[in-house]
N, C-alpha and C positions, 0 to 999 in steps of 0.2 A: 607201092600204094600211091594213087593216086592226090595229088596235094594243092589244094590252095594258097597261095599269097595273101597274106592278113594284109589290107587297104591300108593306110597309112592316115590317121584322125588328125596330122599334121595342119596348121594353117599353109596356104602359099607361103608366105611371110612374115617375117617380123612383126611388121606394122597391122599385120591384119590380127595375130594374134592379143594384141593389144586395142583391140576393139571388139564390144565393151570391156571396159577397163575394170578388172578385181584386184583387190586389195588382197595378197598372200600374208596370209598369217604365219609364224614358223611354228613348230610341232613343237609342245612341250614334252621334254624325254620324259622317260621313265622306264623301269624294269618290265617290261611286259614283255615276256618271253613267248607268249601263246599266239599272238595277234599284232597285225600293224596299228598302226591310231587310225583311225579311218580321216582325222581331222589335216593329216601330213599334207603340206601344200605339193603342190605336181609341179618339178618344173620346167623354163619355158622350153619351147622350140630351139632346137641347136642352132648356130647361127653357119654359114658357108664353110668357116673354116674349121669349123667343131670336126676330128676326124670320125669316120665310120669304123663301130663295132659291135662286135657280139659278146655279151654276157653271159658267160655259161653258169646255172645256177642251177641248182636242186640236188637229190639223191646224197648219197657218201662221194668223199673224195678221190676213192680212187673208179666207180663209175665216171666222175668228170674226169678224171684223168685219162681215161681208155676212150671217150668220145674225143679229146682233144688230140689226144695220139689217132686214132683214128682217121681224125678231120686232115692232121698232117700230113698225111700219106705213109705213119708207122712211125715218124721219126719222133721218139722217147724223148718227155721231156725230164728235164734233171729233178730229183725230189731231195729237195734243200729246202723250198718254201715253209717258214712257219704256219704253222695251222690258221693264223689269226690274219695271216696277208695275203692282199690280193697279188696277182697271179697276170700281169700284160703281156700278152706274146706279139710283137711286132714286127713287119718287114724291117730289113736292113740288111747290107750289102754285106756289113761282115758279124760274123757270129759273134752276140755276148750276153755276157746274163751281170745284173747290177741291181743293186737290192736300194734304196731310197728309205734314207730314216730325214727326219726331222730336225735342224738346227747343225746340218754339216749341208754347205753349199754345194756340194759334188756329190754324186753317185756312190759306193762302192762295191766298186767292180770285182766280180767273183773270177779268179783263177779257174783257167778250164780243169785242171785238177781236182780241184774239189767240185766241180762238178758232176763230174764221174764218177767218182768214188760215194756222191752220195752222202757227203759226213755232215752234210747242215753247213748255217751261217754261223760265223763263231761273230756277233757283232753288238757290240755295248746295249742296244735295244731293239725289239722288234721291228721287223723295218716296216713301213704302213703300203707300200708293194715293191715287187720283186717284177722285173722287167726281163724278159727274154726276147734278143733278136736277130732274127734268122733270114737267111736270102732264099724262103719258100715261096713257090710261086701263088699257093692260095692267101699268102697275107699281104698282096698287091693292091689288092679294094679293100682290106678291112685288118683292122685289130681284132686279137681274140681277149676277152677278158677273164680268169678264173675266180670264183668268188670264194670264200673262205663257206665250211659249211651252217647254214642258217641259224642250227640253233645256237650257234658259240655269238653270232654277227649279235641276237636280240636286234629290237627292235633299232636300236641307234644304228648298228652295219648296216640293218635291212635299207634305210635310209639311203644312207649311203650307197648300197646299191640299186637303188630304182633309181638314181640320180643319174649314176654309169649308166644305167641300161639307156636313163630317157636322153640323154646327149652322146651316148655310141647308136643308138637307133635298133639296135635286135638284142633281142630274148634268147638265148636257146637253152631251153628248162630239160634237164636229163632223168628220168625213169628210171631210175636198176634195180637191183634186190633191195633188200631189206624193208625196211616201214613203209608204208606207203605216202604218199604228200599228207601231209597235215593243213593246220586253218593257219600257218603262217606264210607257206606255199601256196596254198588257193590265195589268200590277199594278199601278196606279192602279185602272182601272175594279174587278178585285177584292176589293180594299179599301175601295172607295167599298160596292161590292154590299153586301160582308159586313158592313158597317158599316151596311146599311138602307137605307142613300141610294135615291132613288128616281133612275133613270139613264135617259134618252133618246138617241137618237142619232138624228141628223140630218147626211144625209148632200148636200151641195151640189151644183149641175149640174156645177159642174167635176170634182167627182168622180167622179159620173159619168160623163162622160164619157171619164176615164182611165184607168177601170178597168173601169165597169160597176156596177150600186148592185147585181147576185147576186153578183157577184165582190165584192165590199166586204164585202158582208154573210157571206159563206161562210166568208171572212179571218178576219173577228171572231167569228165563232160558235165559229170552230176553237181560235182561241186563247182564249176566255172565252165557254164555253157559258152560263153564267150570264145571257149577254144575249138567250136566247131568249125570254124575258118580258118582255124592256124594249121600250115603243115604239118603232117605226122609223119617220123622217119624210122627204123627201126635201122643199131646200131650194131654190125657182130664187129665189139670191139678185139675179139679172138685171132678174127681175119683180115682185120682193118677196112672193113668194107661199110666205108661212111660216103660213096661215092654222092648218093642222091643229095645226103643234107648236104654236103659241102657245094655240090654245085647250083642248089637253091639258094644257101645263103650269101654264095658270092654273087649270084645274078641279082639277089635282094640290095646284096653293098653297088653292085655299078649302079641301080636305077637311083637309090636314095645318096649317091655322088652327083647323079646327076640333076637331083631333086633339090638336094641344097644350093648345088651351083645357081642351078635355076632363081631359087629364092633369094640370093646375095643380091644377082642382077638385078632381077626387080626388087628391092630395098633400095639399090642407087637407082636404078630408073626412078623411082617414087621421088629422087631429090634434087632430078636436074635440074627442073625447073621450081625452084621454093618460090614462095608465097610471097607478097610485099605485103608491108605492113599495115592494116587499119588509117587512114590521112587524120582521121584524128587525134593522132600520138599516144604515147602513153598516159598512165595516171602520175601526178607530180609527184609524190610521194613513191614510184616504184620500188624505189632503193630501200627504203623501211618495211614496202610488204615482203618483198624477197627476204630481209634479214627476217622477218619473222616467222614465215613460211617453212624456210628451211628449218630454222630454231627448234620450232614444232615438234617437224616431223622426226627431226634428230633426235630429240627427247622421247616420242614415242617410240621409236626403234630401241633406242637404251633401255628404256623399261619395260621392252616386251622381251629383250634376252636378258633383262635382270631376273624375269621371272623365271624364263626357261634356266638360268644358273640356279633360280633357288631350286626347283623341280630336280635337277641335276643332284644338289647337295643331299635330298632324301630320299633320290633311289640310290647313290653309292651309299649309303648307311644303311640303307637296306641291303645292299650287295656285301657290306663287312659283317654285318651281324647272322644274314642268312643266308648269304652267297657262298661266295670263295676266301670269305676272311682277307685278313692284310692282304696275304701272296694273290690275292687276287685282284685289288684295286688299280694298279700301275696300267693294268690293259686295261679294266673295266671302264675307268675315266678316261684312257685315250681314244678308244673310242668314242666314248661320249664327246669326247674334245674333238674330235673331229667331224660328229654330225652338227656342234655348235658351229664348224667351221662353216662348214655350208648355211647352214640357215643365217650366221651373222652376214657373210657375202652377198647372200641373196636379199636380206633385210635391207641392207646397205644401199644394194641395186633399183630396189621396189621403191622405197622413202625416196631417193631422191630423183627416180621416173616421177615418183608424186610429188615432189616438192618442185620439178618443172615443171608440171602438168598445172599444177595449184596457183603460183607465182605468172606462168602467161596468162593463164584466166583473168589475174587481178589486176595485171597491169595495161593488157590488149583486148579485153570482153573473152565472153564462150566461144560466140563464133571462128573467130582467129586462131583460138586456142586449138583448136581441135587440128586446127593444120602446122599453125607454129610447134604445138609439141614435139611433136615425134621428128622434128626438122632439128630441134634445140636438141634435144635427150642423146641425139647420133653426133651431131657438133660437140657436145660436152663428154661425151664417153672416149671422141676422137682425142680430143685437146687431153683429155686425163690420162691416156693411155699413149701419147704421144711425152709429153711432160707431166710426170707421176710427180704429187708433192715429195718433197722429199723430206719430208717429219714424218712419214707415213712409215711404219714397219710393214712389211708382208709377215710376219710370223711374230706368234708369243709362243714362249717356251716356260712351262710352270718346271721349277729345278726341287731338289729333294728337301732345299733349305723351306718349301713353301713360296719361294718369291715366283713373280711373274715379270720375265725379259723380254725385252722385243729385242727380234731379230732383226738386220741391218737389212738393207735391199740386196745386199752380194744372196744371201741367201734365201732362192725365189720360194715364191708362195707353192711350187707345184711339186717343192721337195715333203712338201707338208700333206700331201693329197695322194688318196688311196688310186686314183685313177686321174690321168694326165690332164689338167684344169689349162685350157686356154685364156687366156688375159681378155681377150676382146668380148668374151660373155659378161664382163662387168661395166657399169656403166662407172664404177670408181674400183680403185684397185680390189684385189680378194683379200681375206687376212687368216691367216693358219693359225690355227692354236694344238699345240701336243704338249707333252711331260719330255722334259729332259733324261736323257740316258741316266743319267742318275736315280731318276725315282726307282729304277729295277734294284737297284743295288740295295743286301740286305742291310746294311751297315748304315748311310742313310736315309734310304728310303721307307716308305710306306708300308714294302714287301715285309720287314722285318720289326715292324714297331707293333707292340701289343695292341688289343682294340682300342682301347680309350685313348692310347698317342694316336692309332691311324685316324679316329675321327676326329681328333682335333688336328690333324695333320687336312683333312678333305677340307672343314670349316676354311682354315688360311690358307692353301692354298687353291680354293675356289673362291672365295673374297679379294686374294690375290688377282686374279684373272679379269672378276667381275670389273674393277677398277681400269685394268688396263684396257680391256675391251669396252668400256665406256668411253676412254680417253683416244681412242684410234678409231673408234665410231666419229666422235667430235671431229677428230681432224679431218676426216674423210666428209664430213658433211661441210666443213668450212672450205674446203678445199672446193668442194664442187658448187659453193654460195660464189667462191671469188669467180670462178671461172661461167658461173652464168653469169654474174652482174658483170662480166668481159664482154659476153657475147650482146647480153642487152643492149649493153650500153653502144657496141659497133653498130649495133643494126638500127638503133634509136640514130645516130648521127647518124648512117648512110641513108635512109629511109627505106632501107631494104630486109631480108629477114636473111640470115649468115648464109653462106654459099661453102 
């Protein structure tokens, strides 16, 4: 079949997609199993070093399984993954598989033993993903990503994985038997589109044969025409014959390797030469509007994820009473806890792009502002990610007591994350939030407490959280107040703006 290349709605760069400047709001959660929030912020452009991948998502899991064995060239991957986790298959020179939980600084590394035999993770809690890496030659340009299937993700996974997709760069949505996509599938792909992703779909012999790959195709065109420019592959995962998608989505990963590269360069290019300052100095008071500026915005970040925490508190009481009961909350909030992860980071990131953006305005005019920014924003993300405060935890861990801990810096923010989170996408550190191994346990955990303990158990140990993530918001916005009144105040004495 004949196949298009979906164009890529990417800006060149950084900078350009930061003009005009929008204010990202985070998603309030909630149990909405049918549908995305249409309201979900999209987000940004990956930066150079963000790696390249593909998101394989839709159908049942073992249709994605037999397109990924396929994509391989046959070679089985091990079925140990828990249902609820994602699924990284990556280059690497020697073979291993390592499953990543939350609140242990290291990996743990699965025995090729159990691998083959097949027998699962025997591992104190879910792990939030499961890494496989192999010295294949198709995983050279790209990562492959497995998603867990949609309707377990709800709306929170689904999150989480438009996230994967829009910072690994492709889609590839798989077709097989059984139901057909639903309205959580079409606004997924959507969103994926609108958001750039480059989207494939590859439809399997069983699907065809249950439906017919014109009737497949006619389904999905009606419900998201958008996918008339996406390639169409058809997959006999029988014979392993995925020749076509795999050699489109690898020539997809070299041009968009080389599309990033592209855009790093011109982001430094954009700064060799910065701007000199306004001759008329700054305002004498700058030092108080910066402290205030930032104060602000800090405060509105805290109380726009105080709301999303309380949003949170009344779909898991929704989820105990009509859900999955107790045995069911330990996942239900981890997830949750980890689409707050994202939107606290990103909130984190936006407020204090605005709180430079706001602050050179008031001290340099408009005009200046508009070039000082994005000079300051990239100075300030360097210096914070260069010298990280060190009050700052990467991670909160809520345990079965109800308390909420932060994690030390030994262990990084990206043991905490369903898919591999680079450091230099934030403009201040990221911060993890999950449920300690403990919450599984029925003894005591949530798992095993009658309903009226588990929701008084969600109450404090979401109140628990709300406080610690206001207090590691605070320092992350104090942190990034000292380190612009550093860079001011250099550029106020040299008469130049940072270099």
């Amino acid at each position: 079949m004949e196949s298009v290349t979906v164009p890529s709605n990417r800006p060149a760069t950084r900078a350009a997609a930061r003009v005009p400047r929008q204010r990202r709001q985070p998603r309030r959660p909630g149990d909405l199993a049918v549908e995305l929030p249409m309201a979900a912020p999209v987000p940004p452009p990956p930066p150079a070093d963000e790696p390249v991948a593909a998101v394989v998502v839709g159908a049942a899991a073992s249709s994605r399984s037999a397109v990924l064995t396929a994509f391989l060239d046959g070679a089985p991957l091990p079925d140990l993954r828990p249902p609820e986790s994602f699924l990284v298959i990556r280059h690497g020179t020697v073979e291993r598989i390592a499953a990543f939980l939350p609140g242990w600084s290291q990996p743990w590394i699965v025995p090729a033993r159990s691998a083959r035999s097949g027998a699962g993770l025997a591992l104190p809690r879910p792990p939030r993903r499961v890494e496989v890496i192999r010295p294949d030659a198709s995983l050279r340009r790209l990562s492959l990503v497995d998603s867990p299937d949609l309707e377990t993700l709800r709306s929170a996974g689904a999150t989480v994985l438009l996230d994967a997709a829009v910072r690994g760069g492709a889609l590839v949505f798989v077709v097989g038997a059984g139901p057909p996509p639903g309205q959580i599938e079409h606004e997924l792909l959507r969103r994926a589109l609108g958001a750039g992703v480059a989207v494939f779909v590859a439809i399997t012999a069983a699907g065809i044969q249950s439906a017919g790959e014109s009737f497949q195709r006619a389904e999905l065109l009606a419900a998201v025409p958008e996918l008339e420019q996406a390639p169409w592959h058809s997959v006999d995962a029988a014979t392993g014959d995925a020749v076509f998608l795999r050699r489109e989505v690898t020539d997809w990963a070299a041009r968009e390797a080389l599309h990033r590269a592209g855009a790093g360069l011109a982001d430094q290019l954009a700064f060799d030469e910065p701007p000199t300052l306004p001759s008329g100095g700054p305002a004498v008071d700058w030092s108080e509007r910066l402290d205030r500026v930032v104060r602000r915005i800090g405060q509105r970040v805290r109380h726009t994820l105080a709301i999303e925490l309380a949003n949170l508190h009344l779909a898991a009481v929704r989820e105990l009473l009509f859900g999955g009961g107790p045995a069911g909350i330990p996942g239900f909030l981890d997830r949750e806890l980890l689409t707050l992860s994202l939107h606290a980071s990103a909130a984190c990131a936006v407020g204090v792009d605005d709180a430079v953006d706001e602050a050179v305005e008031q001290v340099f005019g408009s005009d200046p502002a508009q070039r000082l920014g994005p000079l300051l924003r990239e100075q300030l993300r360097g210096r914070l990610l260069r010298e990280p405060p060190t009050a700052v935890a990467e991670g909160l861990l809520t345990t079965a007591a109800g308390q909420c801990e932060p994690v030390p810096s030994t262990v990084v923010v990206d043991v905490f994350a369903a898919y591999p989170v680079q450091r230099s996408r934030c403009t201040v550190p990221p911060i993890g939030v999950a449920l300690a191994a403990d919450c599984w346990h029925p003894r005591g955990g949530p798992s095993g407490m009658a309903p009226d303990q588990a929701r008084s158990w969600i109450q404090r140990a979401l109140r628990a959280v709300e406080i610690a993530l206001s207090q590691e918001i605070a320092l992350r916005f104090a942190a990034a107040r000292r380190g612009l009144a550093n860079l001011l105040a250099d550029a106020i004495d040299s008469g130049d703006a940072p270099g």
